[in-house]
C-alpha positions as a Python dict, from the first residue, in 0.01 Angstrom:
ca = {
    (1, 'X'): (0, 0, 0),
    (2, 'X'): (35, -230, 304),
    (3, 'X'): (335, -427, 271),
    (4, 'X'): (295, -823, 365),
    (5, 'X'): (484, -925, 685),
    (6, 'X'): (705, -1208, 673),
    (7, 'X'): (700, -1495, 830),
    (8, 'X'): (1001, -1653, 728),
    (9, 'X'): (1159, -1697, 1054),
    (10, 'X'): (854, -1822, 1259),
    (11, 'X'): (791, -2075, 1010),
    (12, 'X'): (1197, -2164, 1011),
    (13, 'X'): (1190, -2181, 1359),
    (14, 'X'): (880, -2432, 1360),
    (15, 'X'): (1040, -2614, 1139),
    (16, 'X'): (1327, -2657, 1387),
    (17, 'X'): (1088, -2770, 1612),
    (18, 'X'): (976, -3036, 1384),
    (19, 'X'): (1340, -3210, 1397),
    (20, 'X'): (1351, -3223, 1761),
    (21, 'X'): (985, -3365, 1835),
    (22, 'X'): (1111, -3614, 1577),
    (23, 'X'): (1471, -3665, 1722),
    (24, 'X'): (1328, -3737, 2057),
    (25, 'X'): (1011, -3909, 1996),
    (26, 'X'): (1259, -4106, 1751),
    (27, 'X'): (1494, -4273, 2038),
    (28, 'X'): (1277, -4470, 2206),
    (29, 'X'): (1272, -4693, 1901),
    (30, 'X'): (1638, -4793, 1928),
    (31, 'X'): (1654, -4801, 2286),
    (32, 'X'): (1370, -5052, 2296),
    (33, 'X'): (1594, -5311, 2161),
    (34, 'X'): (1857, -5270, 2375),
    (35, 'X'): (1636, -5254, 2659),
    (36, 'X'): (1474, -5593, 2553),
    (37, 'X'): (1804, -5773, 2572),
    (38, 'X'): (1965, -5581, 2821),
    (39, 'X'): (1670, -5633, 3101),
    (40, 'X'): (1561, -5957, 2912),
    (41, 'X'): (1192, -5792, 2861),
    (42, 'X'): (954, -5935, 2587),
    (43, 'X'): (806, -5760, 2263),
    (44, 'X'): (519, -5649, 2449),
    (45, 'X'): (773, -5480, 2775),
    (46, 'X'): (1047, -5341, 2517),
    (47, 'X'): (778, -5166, 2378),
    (48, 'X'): (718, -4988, 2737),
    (49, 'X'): (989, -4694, 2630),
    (50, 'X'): (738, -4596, 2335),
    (51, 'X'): (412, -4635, 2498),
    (52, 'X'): (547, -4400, 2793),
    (53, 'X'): (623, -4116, 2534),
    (54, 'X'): (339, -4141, 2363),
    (55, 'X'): (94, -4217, 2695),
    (56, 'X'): (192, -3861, 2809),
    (57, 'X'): (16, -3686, 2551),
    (58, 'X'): (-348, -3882, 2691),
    (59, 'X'): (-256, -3661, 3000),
    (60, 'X'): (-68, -3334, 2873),
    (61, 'X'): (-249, -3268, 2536),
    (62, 'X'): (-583, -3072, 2667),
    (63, 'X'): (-351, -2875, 2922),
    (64, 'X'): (-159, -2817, 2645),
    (65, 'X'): (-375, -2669, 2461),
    (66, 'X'): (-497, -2442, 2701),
    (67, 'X'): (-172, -2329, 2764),
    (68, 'X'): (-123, -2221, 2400),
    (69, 'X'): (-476, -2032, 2426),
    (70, 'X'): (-378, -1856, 2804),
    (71, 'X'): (31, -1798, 2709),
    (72, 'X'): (82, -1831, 2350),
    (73, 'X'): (298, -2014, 2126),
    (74, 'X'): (629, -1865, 2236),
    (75, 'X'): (593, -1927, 2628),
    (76, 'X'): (448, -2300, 2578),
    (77, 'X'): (713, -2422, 2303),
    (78, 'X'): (986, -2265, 2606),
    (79, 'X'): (804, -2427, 2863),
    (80, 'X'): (844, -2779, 2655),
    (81, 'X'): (1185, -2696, 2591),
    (82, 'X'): (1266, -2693, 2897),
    (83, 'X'): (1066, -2976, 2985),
    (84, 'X'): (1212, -3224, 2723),
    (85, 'X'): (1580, -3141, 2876),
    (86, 'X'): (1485, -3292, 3219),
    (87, 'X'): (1322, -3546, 3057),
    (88, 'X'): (1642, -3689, 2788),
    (89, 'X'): (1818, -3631, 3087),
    (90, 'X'): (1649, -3906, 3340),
    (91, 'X'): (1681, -4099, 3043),
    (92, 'X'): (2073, -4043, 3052),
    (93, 'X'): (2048, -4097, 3412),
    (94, 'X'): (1874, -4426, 3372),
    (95, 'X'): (2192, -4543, 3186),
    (96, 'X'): (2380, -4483, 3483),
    (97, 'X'): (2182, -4684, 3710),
    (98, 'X'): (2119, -4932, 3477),
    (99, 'X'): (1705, -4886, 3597),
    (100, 'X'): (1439, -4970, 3338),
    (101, 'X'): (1156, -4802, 3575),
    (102, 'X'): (1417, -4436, 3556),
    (103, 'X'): (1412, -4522, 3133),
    (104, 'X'): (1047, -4533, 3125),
    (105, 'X'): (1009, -4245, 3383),
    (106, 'X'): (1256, -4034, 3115),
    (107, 'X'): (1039, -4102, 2813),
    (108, 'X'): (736, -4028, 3006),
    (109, 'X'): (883, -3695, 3104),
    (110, 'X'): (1003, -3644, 2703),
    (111, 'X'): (650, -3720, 2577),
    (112, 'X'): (508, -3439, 2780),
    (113, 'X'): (746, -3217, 2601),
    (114, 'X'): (665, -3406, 2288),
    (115, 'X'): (302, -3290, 2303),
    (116, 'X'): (365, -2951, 2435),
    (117, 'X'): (556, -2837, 2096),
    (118, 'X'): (322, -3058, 1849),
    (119, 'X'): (33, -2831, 2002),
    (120, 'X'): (271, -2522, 1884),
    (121, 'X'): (380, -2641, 1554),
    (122, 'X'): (112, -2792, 1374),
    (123, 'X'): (-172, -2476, 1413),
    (124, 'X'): (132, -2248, 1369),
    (125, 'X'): (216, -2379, 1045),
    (126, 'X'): (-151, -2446, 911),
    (127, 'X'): (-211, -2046, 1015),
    (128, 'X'): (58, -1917, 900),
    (129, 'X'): (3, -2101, 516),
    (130, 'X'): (-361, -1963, 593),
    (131, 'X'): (-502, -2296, 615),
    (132, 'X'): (-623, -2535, 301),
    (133, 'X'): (-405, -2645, 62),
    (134, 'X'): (-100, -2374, 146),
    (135, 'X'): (-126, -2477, 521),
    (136, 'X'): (-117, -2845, 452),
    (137, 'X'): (177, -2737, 239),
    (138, 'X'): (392, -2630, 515),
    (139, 'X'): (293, -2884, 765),
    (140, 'X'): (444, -3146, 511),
    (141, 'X'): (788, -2914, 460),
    (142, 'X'): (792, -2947, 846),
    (143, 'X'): (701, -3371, 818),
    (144, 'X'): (999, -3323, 597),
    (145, 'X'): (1237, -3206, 874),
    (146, 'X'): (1101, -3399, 1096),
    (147, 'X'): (1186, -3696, 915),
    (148, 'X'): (1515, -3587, 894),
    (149, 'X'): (1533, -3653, 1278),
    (150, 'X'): (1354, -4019, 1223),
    (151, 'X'): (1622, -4108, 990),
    (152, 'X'): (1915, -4045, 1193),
    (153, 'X'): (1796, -4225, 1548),
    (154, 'X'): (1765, -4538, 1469),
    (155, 'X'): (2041, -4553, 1231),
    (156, 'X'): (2297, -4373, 1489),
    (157, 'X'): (2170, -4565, 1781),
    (158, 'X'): (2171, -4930, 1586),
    (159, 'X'): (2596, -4833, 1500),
    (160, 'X'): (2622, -4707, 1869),
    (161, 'X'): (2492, -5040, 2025),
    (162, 'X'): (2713, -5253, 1803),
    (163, 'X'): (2623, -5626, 1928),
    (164, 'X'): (2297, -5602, 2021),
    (165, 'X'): (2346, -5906, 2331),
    (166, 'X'): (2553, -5671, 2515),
    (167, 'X'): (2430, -5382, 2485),
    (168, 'X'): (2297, -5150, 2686),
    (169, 'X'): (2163, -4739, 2769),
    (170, 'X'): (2461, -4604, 2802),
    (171, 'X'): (2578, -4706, 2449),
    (172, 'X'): (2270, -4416, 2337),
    (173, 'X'): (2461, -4182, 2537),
    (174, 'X'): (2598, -3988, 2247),
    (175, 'X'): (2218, -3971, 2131),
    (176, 'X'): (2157, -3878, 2418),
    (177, 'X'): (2403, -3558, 2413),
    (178, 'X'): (2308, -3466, 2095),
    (179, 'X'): (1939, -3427, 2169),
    (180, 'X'): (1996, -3176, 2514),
    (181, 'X'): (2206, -2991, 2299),
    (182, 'X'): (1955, -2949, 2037),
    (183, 'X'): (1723, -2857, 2319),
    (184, 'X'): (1992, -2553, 2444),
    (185, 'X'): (2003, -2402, 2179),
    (186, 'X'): (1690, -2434, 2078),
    (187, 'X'): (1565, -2233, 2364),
    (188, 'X'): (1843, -1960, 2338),
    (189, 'X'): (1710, -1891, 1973),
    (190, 'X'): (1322, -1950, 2044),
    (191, 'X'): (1385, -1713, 2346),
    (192, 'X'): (1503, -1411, 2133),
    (193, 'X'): (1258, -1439, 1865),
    (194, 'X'): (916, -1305, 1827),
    (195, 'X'): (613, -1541, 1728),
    (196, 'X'): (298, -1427, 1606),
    (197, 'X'): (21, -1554, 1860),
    (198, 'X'): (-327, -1585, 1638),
    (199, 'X'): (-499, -1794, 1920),
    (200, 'X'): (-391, -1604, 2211),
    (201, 'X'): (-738, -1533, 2384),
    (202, 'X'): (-683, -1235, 2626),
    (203, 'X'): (-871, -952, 2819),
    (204, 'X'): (-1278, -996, 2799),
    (205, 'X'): (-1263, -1319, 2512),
    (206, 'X'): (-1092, -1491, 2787),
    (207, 'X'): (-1371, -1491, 3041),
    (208, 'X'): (-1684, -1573, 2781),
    (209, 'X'): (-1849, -1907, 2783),
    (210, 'X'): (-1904, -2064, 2468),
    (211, 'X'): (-2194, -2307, 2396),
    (212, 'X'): (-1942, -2483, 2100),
    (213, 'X'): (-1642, -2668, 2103),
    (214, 'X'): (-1389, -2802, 1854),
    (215, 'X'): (-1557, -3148, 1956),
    (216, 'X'): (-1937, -2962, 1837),
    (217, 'X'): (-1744, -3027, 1486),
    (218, 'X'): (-1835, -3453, 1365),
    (219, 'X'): (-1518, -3408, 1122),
    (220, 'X'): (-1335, -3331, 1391),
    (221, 'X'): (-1397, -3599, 1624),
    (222, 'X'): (-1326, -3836, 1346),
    (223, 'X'): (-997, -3675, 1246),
    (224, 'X'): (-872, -3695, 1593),
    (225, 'X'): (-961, -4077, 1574),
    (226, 'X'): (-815, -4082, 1285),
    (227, 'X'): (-491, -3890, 1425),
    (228, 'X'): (-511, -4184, 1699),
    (229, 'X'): (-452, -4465, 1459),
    (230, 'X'): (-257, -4297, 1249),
    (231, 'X'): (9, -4209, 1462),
    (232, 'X'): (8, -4618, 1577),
    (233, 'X'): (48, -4683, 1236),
    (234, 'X'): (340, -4476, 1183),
    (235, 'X'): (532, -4577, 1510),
    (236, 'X'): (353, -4936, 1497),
    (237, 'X'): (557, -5003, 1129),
    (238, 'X'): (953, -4956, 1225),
    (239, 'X'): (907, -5049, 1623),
    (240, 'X'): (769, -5398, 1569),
    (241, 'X'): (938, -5417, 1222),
    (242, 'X'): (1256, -5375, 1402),
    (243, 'X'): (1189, -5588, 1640),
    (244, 'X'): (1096, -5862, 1388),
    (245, 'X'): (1435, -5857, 1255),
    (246, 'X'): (1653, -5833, 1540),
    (247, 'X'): (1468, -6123, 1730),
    (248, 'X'): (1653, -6455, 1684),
    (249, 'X'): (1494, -6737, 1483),
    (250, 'X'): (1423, -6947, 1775),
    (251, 'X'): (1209, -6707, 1914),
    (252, 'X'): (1005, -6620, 1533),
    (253, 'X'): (1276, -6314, 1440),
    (254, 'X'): (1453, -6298, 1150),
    (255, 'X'): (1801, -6281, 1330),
    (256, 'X'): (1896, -5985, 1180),
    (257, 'X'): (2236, -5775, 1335),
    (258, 'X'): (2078, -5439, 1515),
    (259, 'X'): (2360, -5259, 1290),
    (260, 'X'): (2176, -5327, 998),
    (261, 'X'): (1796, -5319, 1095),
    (262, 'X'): (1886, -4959, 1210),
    (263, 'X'): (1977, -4897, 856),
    (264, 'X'): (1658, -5057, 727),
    (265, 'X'): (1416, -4865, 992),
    (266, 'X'): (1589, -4590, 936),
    (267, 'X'): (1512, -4592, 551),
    (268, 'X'): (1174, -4608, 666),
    (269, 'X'): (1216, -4278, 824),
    (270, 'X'): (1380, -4104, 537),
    (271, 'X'): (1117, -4277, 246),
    (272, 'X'): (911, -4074, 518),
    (273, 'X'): (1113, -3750, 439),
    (274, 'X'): (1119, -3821, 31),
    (275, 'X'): (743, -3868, 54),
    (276, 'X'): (651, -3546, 247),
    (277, 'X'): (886, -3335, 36),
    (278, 'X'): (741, -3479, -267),
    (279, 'X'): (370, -3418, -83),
    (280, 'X'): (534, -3057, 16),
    (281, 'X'): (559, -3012, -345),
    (282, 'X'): (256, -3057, -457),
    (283, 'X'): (42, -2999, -192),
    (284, 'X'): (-65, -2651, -315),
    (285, 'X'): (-204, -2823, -600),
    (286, 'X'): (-391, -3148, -444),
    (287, 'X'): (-664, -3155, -212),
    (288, 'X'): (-566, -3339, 171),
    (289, 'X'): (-840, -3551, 95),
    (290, 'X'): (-741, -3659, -235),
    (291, 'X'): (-337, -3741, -54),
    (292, 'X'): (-477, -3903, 212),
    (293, 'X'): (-685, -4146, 22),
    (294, 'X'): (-410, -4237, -232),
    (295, 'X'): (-189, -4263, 32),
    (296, 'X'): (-374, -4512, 265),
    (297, 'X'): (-531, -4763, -1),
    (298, 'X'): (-109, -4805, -125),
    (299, 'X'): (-70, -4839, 237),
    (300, 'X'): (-351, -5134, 216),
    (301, 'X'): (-171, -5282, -105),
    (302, 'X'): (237, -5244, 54),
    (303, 'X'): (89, -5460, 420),
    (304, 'X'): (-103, -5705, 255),
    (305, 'X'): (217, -5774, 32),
    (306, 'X'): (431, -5828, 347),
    (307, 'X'): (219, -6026, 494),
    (308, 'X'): (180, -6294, 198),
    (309, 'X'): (507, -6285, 87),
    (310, 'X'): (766, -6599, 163),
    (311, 'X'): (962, -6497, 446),
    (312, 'X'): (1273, -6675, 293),
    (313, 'X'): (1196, -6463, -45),
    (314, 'X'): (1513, -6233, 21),
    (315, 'X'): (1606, -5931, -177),
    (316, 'X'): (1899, -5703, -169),
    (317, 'X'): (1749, -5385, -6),
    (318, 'X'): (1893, -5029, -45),
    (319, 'X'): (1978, -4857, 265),
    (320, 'X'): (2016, -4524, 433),
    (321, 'X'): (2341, -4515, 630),
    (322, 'X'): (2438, -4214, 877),
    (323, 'X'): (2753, -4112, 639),
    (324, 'X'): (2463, -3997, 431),
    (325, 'X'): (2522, -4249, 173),
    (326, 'X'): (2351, -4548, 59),
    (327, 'X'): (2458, -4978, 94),
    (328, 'X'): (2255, -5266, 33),
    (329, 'X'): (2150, -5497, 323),
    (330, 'X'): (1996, -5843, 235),
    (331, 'X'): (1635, -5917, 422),
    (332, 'X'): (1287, -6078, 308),
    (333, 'X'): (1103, -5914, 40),
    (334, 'X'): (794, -5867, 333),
    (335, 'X'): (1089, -5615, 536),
    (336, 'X'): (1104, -5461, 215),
    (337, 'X'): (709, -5376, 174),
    (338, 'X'): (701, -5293, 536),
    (339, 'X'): (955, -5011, 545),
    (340, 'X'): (815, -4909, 192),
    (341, 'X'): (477, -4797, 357),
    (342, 'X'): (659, -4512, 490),
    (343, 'X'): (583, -4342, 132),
    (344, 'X'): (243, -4366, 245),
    (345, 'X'): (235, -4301, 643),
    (346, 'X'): (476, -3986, 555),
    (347, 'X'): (185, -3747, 408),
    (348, 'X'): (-81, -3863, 623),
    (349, 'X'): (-53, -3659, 976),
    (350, 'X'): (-87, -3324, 760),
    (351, 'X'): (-371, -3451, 548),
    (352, 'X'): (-541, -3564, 849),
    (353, 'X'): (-490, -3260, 1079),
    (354, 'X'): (-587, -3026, 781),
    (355, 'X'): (-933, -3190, 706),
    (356, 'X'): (-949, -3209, 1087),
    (357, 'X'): (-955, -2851, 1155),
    (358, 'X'): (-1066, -2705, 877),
    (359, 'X'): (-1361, -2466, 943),
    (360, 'X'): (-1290, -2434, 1311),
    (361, 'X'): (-1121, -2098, 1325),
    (362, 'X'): (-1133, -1977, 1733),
    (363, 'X'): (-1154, -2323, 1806),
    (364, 'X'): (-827, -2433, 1670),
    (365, 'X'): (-610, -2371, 1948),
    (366, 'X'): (-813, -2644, 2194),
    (367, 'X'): (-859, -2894, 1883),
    (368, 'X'): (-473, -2914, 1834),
    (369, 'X'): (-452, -2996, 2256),
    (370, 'X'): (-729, -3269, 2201),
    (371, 'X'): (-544, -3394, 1860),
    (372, 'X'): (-241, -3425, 2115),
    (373, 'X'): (-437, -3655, 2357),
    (374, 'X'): (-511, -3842, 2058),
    (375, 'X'): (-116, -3870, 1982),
    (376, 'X'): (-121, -4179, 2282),
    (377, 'X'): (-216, -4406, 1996),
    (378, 'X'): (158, -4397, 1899),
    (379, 'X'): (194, -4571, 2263),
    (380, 'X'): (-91, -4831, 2318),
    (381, 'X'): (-174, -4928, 1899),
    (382, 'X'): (251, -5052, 1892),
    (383, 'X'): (123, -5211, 2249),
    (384, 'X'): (-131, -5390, 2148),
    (385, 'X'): (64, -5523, 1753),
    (386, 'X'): (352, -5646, 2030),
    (387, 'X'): (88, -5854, 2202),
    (388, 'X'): (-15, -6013, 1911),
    (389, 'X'): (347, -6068, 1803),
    (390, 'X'): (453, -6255, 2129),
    (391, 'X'): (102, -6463, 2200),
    (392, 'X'): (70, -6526, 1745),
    (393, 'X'): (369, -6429, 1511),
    (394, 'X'): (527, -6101, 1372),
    (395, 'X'): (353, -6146, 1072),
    (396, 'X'): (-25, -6177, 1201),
    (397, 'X'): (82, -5834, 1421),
    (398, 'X'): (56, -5669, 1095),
    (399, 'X'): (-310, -5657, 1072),
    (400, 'X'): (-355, -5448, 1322),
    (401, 'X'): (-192, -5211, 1068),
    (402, 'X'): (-391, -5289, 811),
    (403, 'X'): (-718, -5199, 1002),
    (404, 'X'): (-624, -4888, 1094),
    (405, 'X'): (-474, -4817, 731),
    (406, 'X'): (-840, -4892, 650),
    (407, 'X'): (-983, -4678, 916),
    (408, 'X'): (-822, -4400, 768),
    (409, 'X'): (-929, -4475, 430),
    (410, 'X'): (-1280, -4414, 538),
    (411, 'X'): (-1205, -4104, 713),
    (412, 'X'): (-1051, -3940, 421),
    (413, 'X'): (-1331, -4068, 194),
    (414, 'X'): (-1639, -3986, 431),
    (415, 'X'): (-1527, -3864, 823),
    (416, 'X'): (-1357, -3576, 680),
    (417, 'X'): (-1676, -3399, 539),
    (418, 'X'): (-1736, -3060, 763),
    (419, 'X'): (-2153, -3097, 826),
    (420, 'X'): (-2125, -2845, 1116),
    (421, 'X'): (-2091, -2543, 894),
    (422, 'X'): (-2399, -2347, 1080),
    (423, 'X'): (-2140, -2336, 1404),
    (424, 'X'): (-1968, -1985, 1418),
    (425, 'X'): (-1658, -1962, 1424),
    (426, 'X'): (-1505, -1646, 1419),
}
């Protein structure tokens, strides 16, 4: 009897992964506020730091995905590895100078590595759970870690920054040092493990042309729409939410200290981590389309609730602190909607990238570079909510979310159907 290899470590290791694209992708956040006071830059300019990160994966996610198909998992997640280093480190380096332009180079540079190791982790997982149900499974155990990350940058940086009028990048250093160290060792370990490599084409495969792609699939080239909005959803909530609160009155803000809207974005990020654990534990039993759809009309119901409540409706809010314990901060009942989408947001990237590629077997590798393209949305979606905030109000910003809450409604209820089955695939 052939004994079942086990994959324990790969999948640990990915999930290890998760926390860093998280940690990094994560700072941004934080940072924009202090570079919006620091460099006096509007909603639309603080929101620069984000859009860089997340612009980078429009240019690295199709090379990316070749990469994984010409050297494997294992070289490309070392190649981002060390590519993320450099790039926290301009960002350090920026703090020095006291340069915006060298802070948006750095998150540039960091979303590169950013989309590198998404391309690695997401099709690793979904193989290795063997796609369906069980792969959707483990992509929402590794949402989990990753929103461990989440939780802890906003938080840590908000404490770090103390007054938020004069503070500026090199208050983040310590965020800063803690994400190249992650990378380090990260690297050492990755380096003296073995992955499996299920898309590495090699030898004749390499050199036939197809007459298919991953974008011959029509449920594909929805998903990664879908992946698009989604991901400006996500990032869209707690950047402009944050924002929202920390802005003085005078200017339409809520006024809130940057102490304690890190605590409230960063229980956005951990409702994120309760909601893929509890999607974790059930996803071997639920369908991805059945999550996503339950999970994007409360979406619909939590936004539309912000954005009609009174804003001088307050209500004492618990709070996720970084001495892993909870307080209570005191903001609008709206705030309190807001940060409770992340319930909703927190199971949807798994859903989504499951329907996306199921039934595309060889072509998996090059859909998870295109989905990382399609990862940019967490850049220009935010962009275009902060427009609307500066030129209308905070609140009205909001419906950009709500549109692309719906869009994904309609993708999980129709867009997600596979009607290319005739395509092979094997």
């Amino acid at each position: 009897m052939t004994q079942k290899k086990s994959y324990a470590l790969p999948i640990a290791m990915m999930f290890a992964l998760f926390f860093m694209i998280s940690f990094v992708t994560g700072l941004p956040n934080p940072l924009g506020v202090i570079v919006k006071n620091q460099f006096g830059a509007s909603n639309f300019m603080s929101s620069l730091g984000n859009a860089a990160n997340f612009i980078a994966y429009a240019f690295m996610g199709i090379p990316a995905g070749l990469l994984l198909s010409k050297i494997g998992y294992k070289k490309t997640a070392l190649l981002a590895i060390v590519v993320g280093f450099a790039g926290v480190g301009v960002q350090w380096f920026s703090g020095q100078l006291g340069s915006f332009t060298v802070y948006l180079a750095g998150a540039f540079i960091s979303g590169f590595s950013m989309c590198m190791l998404n391309t690695v982790v997401n099709p690793m997982l979904n193989t290795l759970g063997g796609g369906g149900k069980k792969g959707n499974q483990l992509i929402q155990f590794g949402g989990s870690i990753n929103s461990i990350g989440a939780t802890i940058v906003p938080v840590l940086v908000g404490i770090l920054m103390g007054d938020v009028l004069k503070a500026n990048i090199k208050d983040a250093n310590p965020a800063l040092f803690i994400a190249l160290g992650i990378f380090a060792l990260a690297f050492v370990v990755l380096f003296s493990m073995d992955i499996p490599e299920p898309h590495l084409v090699t030898g004749a495969k390499s050199t036939v042309k197809d007459k298919h792609s991953a974008l011959s699939f029509r449920h594909f080239i929805l998903g990664a729409v879908a992946i698009f909005v989604y991901v400006g959803v996500e990032v869209g909530i707690p950047n402009i939410t944050n924002l929202f609160m920390t802005t003085s009155l005078e200017l339409g803000g809520l006024g809130i200290a940057a102490s304690v809207a890190g605590t409230v974005v960063g229980t956005y990020w951990f409702l994120m981590l309760i909601g893929r654990l509890v999607g974790a534990s059930v996803g071997a039993k639920i369908s991805s389309k059945a999550m996503l759809s339950f999970a994007s009309i409360l979406g619909l119901i939590f936004v539309l609730l912000a954005m009609f409540s009174p804003v001088d409706t307050m209500v004492s809010m618990p709070v996720f602190r970084t001495d892993i314990s909870f307080g209570l901060a005191e903001v609008p009942i709206g705030v309190m909607f807001l940060i409770l989408t992340g319930l909703c947001t927190s199971v949807m990237w798994g859903g989504i990238f499951n329907l996306a590629v199921e039934g595309l077997g060889k072509y998996t590798a090059t859909a998870s570079g295109i989905f990382m393209v399609m990862v940019c949305g967490g850049g220009l979606l935010p962009l275009v909510q902060g427009f609307v905030a500066d030129n209308v109000s905070f609140i009205s910003s909001y419906w950009v979310i709500f549109l692309g809450i719906g869009y994904l409604l309609y993708y999980a209820l129709i867009g997600s159907k596979n009607v290319n089955q005739n395509i092979v695939v094997e």
